[in-house]
N, C-alpha and C positions, 0 to 999 in steps of 0.2 A: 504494500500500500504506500503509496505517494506520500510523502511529510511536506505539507505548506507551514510555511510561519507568519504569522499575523503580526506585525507592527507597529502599533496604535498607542496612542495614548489613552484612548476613552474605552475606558473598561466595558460598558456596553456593549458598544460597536462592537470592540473585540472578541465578543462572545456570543455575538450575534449572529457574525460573521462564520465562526467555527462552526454554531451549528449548524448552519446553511452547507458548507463543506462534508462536514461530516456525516447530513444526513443525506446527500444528495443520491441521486439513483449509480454513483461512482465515487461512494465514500473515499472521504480522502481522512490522513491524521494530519490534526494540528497543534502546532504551538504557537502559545502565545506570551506579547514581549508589551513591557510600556513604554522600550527606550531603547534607539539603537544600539547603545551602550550596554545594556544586557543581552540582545541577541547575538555583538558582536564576542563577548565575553562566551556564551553559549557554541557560537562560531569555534571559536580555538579546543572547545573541551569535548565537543561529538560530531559526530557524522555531517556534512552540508545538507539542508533541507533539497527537494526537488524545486522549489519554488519559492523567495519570499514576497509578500504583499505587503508595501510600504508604503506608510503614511507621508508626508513630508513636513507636516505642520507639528513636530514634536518637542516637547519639551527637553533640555538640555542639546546635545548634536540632533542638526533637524536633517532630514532623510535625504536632502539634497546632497549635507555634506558626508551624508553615510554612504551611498549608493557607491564611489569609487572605492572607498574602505570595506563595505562586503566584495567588489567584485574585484582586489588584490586579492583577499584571502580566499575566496572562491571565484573563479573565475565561471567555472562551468554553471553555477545557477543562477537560473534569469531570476531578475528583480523589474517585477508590476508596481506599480508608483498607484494607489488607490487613497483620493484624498478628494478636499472639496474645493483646492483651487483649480482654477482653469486660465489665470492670467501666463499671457505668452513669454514672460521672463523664467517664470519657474519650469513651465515646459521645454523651454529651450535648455535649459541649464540640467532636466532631471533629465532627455535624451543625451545630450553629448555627454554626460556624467556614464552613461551607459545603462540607463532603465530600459526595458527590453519591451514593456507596454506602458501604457496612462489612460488610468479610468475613475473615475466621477464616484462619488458615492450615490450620487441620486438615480444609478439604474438598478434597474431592477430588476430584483434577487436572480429571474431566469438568467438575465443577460449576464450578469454576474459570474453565476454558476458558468457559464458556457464558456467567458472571455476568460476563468482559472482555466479550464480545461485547456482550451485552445494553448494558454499558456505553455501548460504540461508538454502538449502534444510540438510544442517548439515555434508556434505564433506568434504574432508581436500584436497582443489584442491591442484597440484602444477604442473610449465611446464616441462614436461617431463625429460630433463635433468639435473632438480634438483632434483625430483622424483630418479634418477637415483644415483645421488651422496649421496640424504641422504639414499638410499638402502646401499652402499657404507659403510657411517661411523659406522651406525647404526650394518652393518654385521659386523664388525670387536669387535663391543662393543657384540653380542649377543654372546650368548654358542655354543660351537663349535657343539655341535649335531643336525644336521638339522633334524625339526620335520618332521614326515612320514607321510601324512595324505592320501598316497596311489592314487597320483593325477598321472596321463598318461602323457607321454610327452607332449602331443599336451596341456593339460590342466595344465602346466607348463608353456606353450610359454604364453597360455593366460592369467595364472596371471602376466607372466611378465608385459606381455603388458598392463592390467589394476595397475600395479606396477608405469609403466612409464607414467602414467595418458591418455593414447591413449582412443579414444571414440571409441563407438563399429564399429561404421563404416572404421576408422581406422585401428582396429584388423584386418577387414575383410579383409583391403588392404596388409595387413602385411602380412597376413597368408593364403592370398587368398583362404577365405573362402566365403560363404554368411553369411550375416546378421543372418540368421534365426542359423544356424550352430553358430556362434560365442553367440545366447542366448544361444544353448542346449549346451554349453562347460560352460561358464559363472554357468549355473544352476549347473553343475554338480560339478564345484569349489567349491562353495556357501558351495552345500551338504557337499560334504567330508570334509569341515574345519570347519563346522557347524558354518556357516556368514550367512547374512540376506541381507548383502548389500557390493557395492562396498570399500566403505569406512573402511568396517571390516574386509572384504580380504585381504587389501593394511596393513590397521595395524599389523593384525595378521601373515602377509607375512616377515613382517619384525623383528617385536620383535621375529619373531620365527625362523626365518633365514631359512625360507624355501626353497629361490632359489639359 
């Protein structure tokens, strides 16, 4: 079974959170921390978790400045940045820090559940309209030539929308498609950027400045 560790300052949350985790249809174990300074301590004395969920608004070292100090002593586990800012200073700073995703506390609990897993699974979740903003800064840093990789309109809306971290069911509502329609458009992205996976799409959509 999968170990997440929770990061948080707010005791609540923190235990809210776990049971959401732990009771989910792919239980997972967790621990949990009020202060990076304890899980970094916890870091040196057992095993790396599979995944930590980190707040950045903590008391004593705030997760901004923790995120490079877990990922020296572990490199291999992703760190999710799960907090209630959304100003583009601390997002720029918790990515190039090396956060692996950035999500909101106001989604809910499915999306939640689904954005740890995708985590697990090696995703770089994040809630939609931060997906959006770091499309945003990202585009203005890349070369002004957007690469051609000969994708159709319609297979444009849908990288957006796997852009803005939407699930397939989502797309379908978006673009009032079926399901099965929104895999044959998905396949056909995949093909012409030569990805394998969601997560390679969303990267290479951006460093490339595709949309």
């Amino acid at each position: 079974m999968s170990t997440v560790w929770i990061i948080d300052d707010h005791a609540a949350f923190r235990k809210t959170l776990a049971r959401l985790l732990e009771q989910g249809e792919f239980p997972l174990e967790t621990k949990l921390f009020a202060s990076c300074e304890d899980a970094f301590l916890a870091l040196g004395a057992e095993a790396p978790p599979a995944l930590i969920l980190l707040d950045i608004g903590l008391r004593g070292m705030s997760g901004l400045d923790g995120i490079p100090l877990f990922k020296k002593r572990s490199p291999g586990t992703p760190i999710v940045v799960l907090t209630v800012f959304e100003d583009d200073d601390k997002l720029f700073r918790a990515i190039c820090s090396g956060a692996n995703g950035y999500l909101l506390k106001i989604q809910a609990a499915e999306e939640l559940l689904h954005a740890v897993h995708a985590a697990l699974a090696g995703g770089a979740p994040m809630t939609p309209k931060i997906a959006r903003r770091v499309l945003e800064m990202f585009a203005n840093l890349a070369p002004k030539k957007q690469a051609d990789y000969g994708l159709s309109g319609r297979e444009m809306e849908v990288l957006q929308c796997i852009v803005e971290g939407l699930l397939k069911k989502q797309i379908a509502e978006r673009l009032q498609l079926s399901a099965h329609t929104v895999d044959s458009y998905l396949r056909r992205v995949y093909e012409k950027m030569h990805v394998n996976s969601r997560s390679n799409a969303v990267s290479k959509a951006i460093k490339e400045n595709i949309l």
